[in-house]
N, C-alpha and C positions, 0 to 999 in steps of 0.2 A: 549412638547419637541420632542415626535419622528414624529405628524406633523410636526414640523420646520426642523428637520433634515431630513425629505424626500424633502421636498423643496428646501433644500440648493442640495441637490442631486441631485435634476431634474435639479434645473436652474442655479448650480454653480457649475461644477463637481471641478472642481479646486480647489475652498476653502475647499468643503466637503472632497476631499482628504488630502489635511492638516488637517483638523478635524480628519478625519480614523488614521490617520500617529502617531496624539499625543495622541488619547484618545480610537482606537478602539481596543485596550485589553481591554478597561473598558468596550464596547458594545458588547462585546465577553463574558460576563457571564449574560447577561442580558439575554436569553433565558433559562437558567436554572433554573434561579430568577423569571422573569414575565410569566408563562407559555400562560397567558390571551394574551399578544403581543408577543409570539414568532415568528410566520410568520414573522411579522411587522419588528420587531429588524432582522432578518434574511434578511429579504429582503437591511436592510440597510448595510450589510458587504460587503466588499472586499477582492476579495481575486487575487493571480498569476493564470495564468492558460495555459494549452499547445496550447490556441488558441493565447495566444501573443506573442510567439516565444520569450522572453525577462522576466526576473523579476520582472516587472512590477504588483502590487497591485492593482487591479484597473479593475478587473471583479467580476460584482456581480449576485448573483445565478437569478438573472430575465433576464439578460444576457445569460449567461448558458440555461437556461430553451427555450430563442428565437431562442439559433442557435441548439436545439436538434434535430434528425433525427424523422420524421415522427413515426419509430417503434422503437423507445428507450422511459424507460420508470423508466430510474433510471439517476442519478448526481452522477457521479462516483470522488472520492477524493483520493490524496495520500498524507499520513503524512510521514515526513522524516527531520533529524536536521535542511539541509540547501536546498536552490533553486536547486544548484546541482542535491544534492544523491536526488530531487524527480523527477525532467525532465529525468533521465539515471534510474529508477528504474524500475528493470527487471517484475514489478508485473504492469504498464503500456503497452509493449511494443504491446500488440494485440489492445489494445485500439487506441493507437496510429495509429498502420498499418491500424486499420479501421476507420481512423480519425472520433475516438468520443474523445470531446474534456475532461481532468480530470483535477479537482483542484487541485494546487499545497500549502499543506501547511506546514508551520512552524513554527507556533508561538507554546510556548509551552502545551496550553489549546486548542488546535486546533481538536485533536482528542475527547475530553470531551463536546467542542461545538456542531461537528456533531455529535457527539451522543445524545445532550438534543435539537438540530432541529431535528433529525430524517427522516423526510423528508418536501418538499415544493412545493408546491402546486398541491399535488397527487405524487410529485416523491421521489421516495424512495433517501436517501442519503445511498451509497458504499463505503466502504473502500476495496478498489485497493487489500491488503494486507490480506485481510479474506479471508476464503474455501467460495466459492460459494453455494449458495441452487443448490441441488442436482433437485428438478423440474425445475431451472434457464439453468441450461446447458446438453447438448446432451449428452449421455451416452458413453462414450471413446472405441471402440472396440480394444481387445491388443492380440496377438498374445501368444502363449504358451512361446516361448523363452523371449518378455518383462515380462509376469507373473513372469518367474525363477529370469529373475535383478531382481524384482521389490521387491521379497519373499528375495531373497536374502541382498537389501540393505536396507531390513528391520529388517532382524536380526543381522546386524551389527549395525546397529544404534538404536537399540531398546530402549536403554536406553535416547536415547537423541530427539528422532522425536514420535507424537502420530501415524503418519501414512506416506506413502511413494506415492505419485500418480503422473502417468501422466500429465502433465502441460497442459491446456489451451490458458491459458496467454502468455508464452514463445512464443519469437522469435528468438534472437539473444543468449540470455545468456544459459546456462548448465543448472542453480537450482535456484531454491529462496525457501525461507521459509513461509509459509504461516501461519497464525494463526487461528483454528477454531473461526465459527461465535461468542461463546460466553464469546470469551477472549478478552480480553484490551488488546489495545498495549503499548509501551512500554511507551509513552507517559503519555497515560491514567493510567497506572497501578503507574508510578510514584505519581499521584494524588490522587487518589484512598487509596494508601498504606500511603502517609500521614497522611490518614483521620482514618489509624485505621485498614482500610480492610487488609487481609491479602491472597495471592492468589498461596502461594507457587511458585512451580518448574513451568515455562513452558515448554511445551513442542509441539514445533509446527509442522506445516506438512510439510516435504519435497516434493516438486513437484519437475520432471525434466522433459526435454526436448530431446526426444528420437530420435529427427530429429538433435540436435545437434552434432558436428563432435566428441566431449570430450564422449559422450553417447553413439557414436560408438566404441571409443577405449575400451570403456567398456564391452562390447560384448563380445572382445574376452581373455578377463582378466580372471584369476582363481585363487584361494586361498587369500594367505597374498597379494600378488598384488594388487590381485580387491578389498577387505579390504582396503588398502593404497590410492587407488582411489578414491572411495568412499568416502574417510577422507578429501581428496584435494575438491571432489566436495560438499563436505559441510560444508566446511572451506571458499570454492568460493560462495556459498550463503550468508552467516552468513558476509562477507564482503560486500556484494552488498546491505544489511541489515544497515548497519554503525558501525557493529559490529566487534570482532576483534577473531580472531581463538585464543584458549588457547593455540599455540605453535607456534607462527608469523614464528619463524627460518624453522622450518621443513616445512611450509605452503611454505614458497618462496625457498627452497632446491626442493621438489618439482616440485614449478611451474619452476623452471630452469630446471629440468631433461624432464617435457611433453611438454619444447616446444621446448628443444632440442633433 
């Protein structure tokens, strides 16, 4: 069976893509299931990707692996509801700027697959949306006055973020929420908690973006102010997220006052 289906794949891409279209959430647990052919079953999915500028399904991780940069040595993924919120999500935008290319996915077992591939053929599979290994990236050097934000927008938000860091990743946007490496996202954690798991409260990592113009007004902010800030820029992550601030009215009162 999965000879005949590499075959329709090599020398029919067309048909095989009506194949992928009606049947490939069924080829989509089959890595988890046959661990013996996972490569195998892997090798035969499709997925969107920021190299085809369009929504199109119809790159596969062997693909991916031919147009990777001499010194890249990971397949970097973003899980997100729709095509949209994953081409505009603010935990790509570095990737992008250094055009390395990231899978765009959606389906809703999407994040539970790249976890039981894990990676192919030597490359590690990334979720976009995790903290980084700390020996994966350069040590951030911060100035005494971002230490104070940084102290500071942490004990405003303590209840709500594990930790507050300097962004990487950021380009364009203020914040994003980041998940440590050994949580599920939301996707996944829906699946998971089906099955019985139970994984409480999250609580993720605030990253910002301190070359940001919103991260400058912050600088010069003090008391219930910078508090009220603070609230707006993690109200503006947690949207960028797919998620919705528990006070939408005061979230857009707000963004009326900082941008006029």
């Amino acid at each position: 069976m999965l000879d005949s289906l590499k075959d329709l794949k090599t020398n029919s891409f067309d048909k095989y893509k009506e194949f992928w279209n009606e049947y490939g959430l069924v080829l989509k647990e089959g890595p988890a299931e046959d661990h013996e052919n996972k490569e195998t079953i892997a090798s035969l999915m499709l997925f969107a990707s920021t190299f085809s500028n369009n929504n199109s399904v119809n790159q596969s991780l062997d693909d991916y692996v031919g147009r990777m940069k001499s010194d890249q040595d990971k397949i970097y993924f973003c899980v997100a509801d729709t095509y949209e919120a994953a081409i505009n999500s603010p935990h790509i935008e570095k990737l992008k700027s250094n055009e390395i290319e990231v899978l765009l996915l959606t389906d809703r077992i999407d994040e539970w697959l790249m976890t039981s591939i894990h990676e192919y053929k030597g490359k590690q599979l990334v979720n976009v949306a995790k903290q980084e290994n700390t020996k994966d990236s350069e040590e951030i050097k911060i100035n005494d006055k971002d230490k104070d934000i940084i102290e500071k927008i942490k004990n405003h938000l303590s209840d709500r973020v594990s930790d507050v860091l300097i962004s990487e990743r950021l380009i364009d946007s203020a914040s994003c929420l980041i998940l440590p490496q050994n949580e599920p996202g939301a996707q996944l954690r829906k699946i998971l908690e089906a099955s019985g798991q139970n994984f409480g409260e999250s609580k993720p990592i605030f990253e910002i973006n301190m070359k940001h113009k919103l991260l400058k007004k912050l600088k010069d902010m003090k008391g219930k102010q910078f508090n009220l800030f603070v609230d707006f820029l993690y109200d503006y992550a947690l949207i960028a997220e797919g998620g919705s601030p528990k006070d939408p009215s005061r979230y857009l009162r707000q963004l009326d006052k900082y941008l006029s």
